[in-house]
PyMOL Python script that loads the backbone (N, CA, C, O; Angstrom):
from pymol import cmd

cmd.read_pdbstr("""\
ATOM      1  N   UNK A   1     -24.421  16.678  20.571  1.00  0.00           N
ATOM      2  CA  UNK A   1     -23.160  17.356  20.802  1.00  0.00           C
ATOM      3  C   UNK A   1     -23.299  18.255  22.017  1.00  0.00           C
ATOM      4  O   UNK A   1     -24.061  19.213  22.148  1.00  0.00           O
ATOM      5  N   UNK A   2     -22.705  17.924  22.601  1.00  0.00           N
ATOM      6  CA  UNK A   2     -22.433  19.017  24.085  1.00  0.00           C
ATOM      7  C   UNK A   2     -21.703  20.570  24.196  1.00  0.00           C
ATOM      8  O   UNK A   2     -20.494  20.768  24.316  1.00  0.00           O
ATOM      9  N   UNK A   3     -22.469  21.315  24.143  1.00  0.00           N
ATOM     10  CA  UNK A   3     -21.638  22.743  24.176  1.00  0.00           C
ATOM     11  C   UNK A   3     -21.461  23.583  25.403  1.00  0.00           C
ATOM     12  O   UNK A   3     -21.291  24.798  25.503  1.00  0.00           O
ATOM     13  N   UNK A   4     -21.543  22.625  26.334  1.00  0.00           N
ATOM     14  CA  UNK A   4     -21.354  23.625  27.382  1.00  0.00           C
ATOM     15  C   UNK A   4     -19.791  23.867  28.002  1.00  0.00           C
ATOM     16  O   UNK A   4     -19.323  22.737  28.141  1.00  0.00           O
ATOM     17  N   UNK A   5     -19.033  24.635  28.326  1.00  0.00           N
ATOM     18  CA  UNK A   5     -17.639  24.414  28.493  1.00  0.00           C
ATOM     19  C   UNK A   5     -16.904  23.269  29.396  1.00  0.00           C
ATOM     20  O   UNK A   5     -17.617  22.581  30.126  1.00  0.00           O
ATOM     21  N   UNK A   6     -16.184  23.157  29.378  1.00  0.00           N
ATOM     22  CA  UNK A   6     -15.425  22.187  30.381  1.00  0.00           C
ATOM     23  C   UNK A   6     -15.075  23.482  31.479  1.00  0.00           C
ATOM     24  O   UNK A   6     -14.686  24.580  31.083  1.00  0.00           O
ATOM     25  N   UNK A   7     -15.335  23.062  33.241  1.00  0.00           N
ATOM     26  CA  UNK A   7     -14.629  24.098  33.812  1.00  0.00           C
ATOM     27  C   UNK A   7     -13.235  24.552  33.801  1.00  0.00           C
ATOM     28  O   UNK A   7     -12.442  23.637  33.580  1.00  0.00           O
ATOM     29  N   UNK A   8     -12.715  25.711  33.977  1.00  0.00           N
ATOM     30  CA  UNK A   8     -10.953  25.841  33.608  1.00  0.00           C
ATOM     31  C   UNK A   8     -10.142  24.842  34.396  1.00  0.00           C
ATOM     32  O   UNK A   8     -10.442  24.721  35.583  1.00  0.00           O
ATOM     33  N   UNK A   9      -9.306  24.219  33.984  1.00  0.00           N
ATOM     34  CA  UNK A   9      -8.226  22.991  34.496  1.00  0.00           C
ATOM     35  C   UNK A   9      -6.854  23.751  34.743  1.00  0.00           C
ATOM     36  O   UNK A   9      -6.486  24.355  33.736  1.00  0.00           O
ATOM     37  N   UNK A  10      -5.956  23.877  35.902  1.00  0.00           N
ATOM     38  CA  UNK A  10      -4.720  24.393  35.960  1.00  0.00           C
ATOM     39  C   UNK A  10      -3.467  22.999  36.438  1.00  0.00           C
ATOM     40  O   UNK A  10      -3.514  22.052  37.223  1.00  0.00           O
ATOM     41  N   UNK A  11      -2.663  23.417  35.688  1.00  0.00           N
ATOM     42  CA  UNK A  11      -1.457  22.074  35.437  1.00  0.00           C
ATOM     43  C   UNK A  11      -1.462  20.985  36.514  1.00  0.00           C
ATOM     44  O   UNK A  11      -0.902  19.892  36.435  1.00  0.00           O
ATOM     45  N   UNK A  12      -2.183  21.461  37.527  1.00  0.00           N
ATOM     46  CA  UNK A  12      -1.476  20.873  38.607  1.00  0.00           C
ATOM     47  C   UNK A  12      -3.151  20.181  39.195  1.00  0.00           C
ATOM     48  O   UNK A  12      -3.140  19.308  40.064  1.00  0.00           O
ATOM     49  N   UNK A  13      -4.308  20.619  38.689  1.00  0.00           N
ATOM     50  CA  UNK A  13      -5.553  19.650  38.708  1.00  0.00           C
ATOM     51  C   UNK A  13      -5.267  18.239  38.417  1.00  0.00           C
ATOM     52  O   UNK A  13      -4.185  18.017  37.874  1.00  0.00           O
ATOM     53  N   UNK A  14      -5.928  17.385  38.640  1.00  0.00           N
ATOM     54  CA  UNK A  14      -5.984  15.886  37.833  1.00  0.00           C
ATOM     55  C   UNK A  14      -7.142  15.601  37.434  1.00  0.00           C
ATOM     56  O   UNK A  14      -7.528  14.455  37.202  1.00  0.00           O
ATOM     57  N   UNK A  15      -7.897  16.763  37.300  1.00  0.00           N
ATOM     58  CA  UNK A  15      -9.166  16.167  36.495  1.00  0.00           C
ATOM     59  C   UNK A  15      -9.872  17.993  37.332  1.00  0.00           C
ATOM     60  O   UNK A  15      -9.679  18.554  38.411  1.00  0.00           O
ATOM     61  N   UNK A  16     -10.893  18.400  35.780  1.00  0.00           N
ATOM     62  CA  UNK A  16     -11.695  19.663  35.691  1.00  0.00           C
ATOM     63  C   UNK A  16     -12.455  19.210  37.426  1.00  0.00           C
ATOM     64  O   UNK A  16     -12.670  18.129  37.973  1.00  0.00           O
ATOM     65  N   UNK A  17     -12.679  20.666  37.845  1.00  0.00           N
ATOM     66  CA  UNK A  17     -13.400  20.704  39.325  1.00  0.00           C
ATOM     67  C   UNK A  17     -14.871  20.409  38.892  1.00  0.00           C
ATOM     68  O   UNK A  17     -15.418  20.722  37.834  1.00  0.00           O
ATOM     69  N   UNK A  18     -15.317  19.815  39.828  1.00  0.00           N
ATOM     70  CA  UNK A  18     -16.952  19.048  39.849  1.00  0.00           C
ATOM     71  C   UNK A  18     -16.784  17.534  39.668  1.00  0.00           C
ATOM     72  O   UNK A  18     -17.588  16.704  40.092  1.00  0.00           O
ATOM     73  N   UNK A  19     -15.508  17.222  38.905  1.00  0.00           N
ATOM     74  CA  UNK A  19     -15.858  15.483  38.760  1.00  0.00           C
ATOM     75  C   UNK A  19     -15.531  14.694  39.655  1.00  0.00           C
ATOM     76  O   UNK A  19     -14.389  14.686  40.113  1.00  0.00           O
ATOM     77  N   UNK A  20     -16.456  13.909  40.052  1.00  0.00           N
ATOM     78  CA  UNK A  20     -16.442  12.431  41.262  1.00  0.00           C
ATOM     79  C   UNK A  20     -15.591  12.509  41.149  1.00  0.00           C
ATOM     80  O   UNK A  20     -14.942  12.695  40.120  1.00  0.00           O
ATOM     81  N   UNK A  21     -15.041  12.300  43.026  1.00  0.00           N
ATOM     82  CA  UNK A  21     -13.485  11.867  43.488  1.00  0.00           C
ATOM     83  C   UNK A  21     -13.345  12.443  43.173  1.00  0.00           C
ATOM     84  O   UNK A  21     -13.295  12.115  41.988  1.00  0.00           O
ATOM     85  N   UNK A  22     -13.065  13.950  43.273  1.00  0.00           N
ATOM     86  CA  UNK A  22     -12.228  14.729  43.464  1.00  0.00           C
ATOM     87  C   UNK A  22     -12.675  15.663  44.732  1.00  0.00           C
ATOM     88  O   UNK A  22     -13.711  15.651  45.396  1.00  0.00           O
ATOM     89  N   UNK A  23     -11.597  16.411  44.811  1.00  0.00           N
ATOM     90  CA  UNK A  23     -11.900  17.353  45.747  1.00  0.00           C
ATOM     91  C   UNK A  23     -10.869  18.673  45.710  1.00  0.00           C
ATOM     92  O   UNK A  23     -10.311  18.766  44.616  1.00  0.00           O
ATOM     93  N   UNK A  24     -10.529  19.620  46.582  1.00  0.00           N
ATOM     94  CA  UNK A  24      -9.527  21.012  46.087  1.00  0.00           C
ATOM     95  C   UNK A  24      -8.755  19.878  47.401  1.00  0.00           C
ATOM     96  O   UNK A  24      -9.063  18.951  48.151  1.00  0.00           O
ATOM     97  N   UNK A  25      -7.550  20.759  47.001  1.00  0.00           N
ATOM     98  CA  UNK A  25      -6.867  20.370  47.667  1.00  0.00           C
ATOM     99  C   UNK A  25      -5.263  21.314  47.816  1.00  0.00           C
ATOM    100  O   UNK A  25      -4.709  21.754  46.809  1.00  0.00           O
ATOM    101  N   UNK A  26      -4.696  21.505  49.205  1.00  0.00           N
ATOM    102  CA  UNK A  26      -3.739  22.668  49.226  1.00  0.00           C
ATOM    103  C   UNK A  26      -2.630  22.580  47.905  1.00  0.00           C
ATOM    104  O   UNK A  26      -2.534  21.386  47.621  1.00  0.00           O
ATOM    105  N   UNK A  27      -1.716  23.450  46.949  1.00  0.00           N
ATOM    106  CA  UNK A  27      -1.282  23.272  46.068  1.00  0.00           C
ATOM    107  C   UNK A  27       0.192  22.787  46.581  1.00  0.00           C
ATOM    108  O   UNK A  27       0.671  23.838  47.007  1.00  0.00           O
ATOM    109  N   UNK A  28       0.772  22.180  46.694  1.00  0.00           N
ATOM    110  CA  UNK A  28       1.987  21.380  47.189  1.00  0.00           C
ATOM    111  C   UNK A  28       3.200  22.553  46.369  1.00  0.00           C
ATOM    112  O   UNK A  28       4.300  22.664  46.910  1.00  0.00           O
ATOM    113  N   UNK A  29       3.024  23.046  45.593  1.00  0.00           N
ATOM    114  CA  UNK A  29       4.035  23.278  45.081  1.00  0.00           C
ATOM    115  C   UNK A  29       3.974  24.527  45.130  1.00  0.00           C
ATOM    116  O   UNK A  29       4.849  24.753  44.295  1.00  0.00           O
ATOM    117  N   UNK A  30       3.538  25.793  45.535  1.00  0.00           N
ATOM    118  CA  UNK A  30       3.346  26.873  46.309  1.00  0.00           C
ATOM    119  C   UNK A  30       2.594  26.717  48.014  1.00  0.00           C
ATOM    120  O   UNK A  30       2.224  27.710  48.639  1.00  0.00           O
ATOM    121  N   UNK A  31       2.532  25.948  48.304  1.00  0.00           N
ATOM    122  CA  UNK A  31       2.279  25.823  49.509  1.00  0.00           C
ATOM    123  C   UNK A  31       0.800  26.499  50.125  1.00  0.00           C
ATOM    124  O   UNK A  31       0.445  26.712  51.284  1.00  0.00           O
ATOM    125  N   UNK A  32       0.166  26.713  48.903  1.00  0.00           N
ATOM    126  CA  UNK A  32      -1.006  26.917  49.301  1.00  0.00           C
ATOM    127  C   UNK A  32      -1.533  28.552  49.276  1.00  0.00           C
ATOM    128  O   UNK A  32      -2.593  29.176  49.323  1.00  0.00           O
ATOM    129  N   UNK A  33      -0.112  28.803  49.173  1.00  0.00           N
ATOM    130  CA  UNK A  33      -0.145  31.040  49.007  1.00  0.00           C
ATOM    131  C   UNK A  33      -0.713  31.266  47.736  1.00  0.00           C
ATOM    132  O   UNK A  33      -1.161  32.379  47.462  1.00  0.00           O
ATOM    133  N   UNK A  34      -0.744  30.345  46.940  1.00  0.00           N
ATOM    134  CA  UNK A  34      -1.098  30.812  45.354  1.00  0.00           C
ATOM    135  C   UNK A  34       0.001  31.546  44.400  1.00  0.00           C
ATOM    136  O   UNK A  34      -0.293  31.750  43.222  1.00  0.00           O
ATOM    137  N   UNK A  35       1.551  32.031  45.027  1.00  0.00           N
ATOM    138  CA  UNK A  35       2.315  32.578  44.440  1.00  0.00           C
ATOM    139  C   UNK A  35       4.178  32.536  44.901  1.00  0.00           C
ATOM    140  O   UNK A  35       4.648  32.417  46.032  1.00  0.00           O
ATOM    141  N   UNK A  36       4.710  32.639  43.957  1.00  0.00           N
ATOM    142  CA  UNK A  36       6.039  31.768  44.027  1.00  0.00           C
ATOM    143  C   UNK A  36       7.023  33.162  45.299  1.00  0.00           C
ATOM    144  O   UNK A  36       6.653  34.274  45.675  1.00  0.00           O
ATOM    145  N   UNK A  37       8.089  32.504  45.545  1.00  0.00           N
ATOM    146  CA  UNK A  37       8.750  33.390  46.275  1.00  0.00           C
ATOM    147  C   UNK A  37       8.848  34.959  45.460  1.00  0.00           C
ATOM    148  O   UNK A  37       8.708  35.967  46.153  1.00  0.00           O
ATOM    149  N   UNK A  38       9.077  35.081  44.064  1.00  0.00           N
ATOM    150  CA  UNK A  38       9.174  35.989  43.653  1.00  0.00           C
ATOM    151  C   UNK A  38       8.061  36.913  43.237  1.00  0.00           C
ATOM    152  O   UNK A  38       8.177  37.879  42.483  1.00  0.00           O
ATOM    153  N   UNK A  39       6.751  36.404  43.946  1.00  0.00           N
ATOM    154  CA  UNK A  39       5.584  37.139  43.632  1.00  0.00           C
ATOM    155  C   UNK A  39       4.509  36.523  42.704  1.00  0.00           C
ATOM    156  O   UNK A  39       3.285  36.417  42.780  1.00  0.00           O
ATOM    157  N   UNK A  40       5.390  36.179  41.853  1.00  0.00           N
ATOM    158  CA  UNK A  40       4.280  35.237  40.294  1.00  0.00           C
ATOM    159  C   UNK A  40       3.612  34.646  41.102  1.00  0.00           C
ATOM    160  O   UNK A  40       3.811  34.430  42.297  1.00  0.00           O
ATOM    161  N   UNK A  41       2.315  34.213  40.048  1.00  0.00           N
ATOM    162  CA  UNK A  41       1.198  33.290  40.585  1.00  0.00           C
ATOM    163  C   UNK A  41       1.463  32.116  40.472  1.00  0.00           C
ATOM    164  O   UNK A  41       2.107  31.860  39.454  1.00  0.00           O
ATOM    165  N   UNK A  42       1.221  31.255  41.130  1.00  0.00           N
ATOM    166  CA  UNK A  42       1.738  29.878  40.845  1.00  0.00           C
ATOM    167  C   UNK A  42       1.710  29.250  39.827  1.00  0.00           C
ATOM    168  O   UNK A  42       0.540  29.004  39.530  1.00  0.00           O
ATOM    169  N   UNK A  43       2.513  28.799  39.025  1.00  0.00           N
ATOM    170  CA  UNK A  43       1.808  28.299  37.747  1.00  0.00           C
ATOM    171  C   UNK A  43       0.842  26.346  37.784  1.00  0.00           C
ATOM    172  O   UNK A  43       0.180  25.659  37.006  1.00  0.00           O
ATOM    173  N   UNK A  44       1.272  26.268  38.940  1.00  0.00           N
ATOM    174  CA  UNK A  44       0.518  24.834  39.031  1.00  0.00           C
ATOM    175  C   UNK A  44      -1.344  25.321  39.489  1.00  0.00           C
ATOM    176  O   UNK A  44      -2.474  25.147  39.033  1.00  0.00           O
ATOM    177  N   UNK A  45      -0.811  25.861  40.419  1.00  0.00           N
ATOM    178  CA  UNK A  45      -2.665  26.403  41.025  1.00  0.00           C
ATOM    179  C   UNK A  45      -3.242  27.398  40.384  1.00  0.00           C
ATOM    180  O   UNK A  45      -4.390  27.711  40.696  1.00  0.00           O
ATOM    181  N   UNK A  46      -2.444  28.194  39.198  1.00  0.00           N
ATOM    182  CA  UNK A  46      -3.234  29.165  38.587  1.00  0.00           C
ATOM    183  C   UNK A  46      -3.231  30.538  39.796  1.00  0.00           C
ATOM    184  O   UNK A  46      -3.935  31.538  39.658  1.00  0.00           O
ATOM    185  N   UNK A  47      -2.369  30.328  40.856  1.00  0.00           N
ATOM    186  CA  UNK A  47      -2.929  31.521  42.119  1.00  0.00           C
ATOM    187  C   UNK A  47      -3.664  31.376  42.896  1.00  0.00           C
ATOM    188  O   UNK A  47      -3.715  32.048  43.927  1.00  0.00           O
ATOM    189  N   UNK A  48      -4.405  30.479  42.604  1.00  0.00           N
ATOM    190  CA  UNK A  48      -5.412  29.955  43.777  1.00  0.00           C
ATOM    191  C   UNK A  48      -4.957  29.559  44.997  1.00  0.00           C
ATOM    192  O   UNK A  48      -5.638  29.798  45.994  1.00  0.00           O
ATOM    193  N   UNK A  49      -3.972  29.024  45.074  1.00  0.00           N
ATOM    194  CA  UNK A  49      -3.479  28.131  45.603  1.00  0.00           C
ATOM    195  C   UNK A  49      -4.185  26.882  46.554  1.00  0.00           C
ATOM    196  O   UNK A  49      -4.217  26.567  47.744  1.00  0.00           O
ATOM    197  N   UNK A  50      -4.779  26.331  45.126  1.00  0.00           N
ATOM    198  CA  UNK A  50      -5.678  25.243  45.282  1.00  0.00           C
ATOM    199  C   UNK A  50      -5.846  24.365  44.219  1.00  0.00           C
ATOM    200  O   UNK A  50      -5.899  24.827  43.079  1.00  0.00           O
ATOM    201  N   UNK A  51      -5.962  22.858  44.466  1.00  0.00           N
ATOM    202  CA  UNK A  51      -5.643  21.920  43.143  1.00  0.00           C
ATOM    203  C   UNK A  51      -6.728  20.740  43.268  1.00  0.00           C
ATOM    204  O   UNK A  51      -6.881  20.106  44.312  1.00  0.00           O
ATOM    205  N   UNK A  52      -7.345  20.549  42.285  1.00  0.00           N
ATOM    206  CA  UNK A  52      -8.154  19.378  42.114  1.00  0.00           C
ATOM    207  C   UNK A  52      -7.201  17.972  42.518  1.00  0.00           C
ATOM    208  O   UNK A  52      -6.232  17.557  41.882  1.00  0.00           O
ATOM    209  N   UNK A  53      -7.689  17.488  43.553  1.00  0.00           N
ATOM    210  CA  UNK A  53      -6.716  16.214  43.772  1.00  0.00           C
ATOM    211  C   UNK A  53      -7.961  14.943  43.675  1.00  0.00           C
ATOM    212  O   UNK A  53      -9.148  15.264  43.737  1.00  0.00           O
ATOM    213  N   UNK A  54      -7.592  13.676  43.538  1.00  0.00           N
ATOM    214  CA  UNK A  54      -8.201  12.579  43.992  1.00  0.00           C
ATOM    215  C   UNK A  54      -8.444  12.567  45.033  1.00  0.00           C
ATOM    216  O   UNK A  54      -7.844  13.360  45.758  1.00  0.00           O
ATOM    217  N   UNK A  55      -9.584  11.532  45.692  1.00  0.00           N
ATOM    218  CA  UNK A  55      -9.994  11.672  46.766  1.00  0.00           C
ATOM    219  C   UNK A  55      -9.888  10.168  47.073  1.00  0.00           C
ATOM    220  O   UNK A  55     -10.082   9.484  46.068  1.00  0.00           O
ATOM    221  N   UNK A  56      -9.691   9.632  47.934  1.00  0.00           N
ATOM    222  CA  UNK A  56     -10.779   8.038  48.143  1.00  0.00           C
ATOM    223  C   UNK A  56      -9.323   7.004  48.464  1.00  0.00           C
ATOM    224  O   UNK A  56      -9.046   6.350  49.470  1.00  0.00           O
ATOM    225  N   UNK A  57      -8.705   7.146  47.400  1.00  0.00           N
ATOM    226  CA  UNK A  57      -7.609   5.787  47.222  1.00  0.00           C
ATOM    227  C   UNK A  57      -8.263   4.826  46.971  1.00  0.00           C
ATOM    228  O   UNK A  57      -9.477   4.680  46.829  1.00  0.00           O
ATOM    229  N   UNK A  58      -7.119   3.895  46.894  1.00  0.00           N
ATOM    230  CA  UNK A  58      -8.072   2.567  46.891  1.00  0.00           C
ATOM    231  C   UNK A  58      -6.988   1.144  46.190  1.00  0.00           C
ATOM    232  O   UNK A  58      -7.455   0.011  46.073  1.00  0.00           O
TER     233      UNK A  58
END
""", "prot")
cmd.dss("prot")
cmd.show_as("cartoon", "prot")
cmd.util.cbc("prot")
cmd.orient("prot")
């Protein structure tokens, strides 16, 4: 059984940071500021304003 955590995932990841093919990537839906016109944190990037995207295509 594995107990070590999964890293934190925010809505707008497609998969926890560290796993193959992936990479960060700017958050499209705050534009990369990490926070909405009205100040809030983004709720897709968590505030970061950064998102686990796929990498590669194919």
């Amino acid at each position: 059984m594995n107990t070590t955590p999964e890293p934190a995932k925010n809505p707008g990841d497609v998969a926890p940071p560290g796993t193959p093919g992936t990479g960060e990537n700017v958050c499209t839906h705050c534009q990369g500021r990490g926070a909405m016109a009205d100040g809030q944190p983004c709720p897709m990037c968590g505030g970061t304003g950064l998102v686990i995207a796929g990498i590669g295509g194919g």
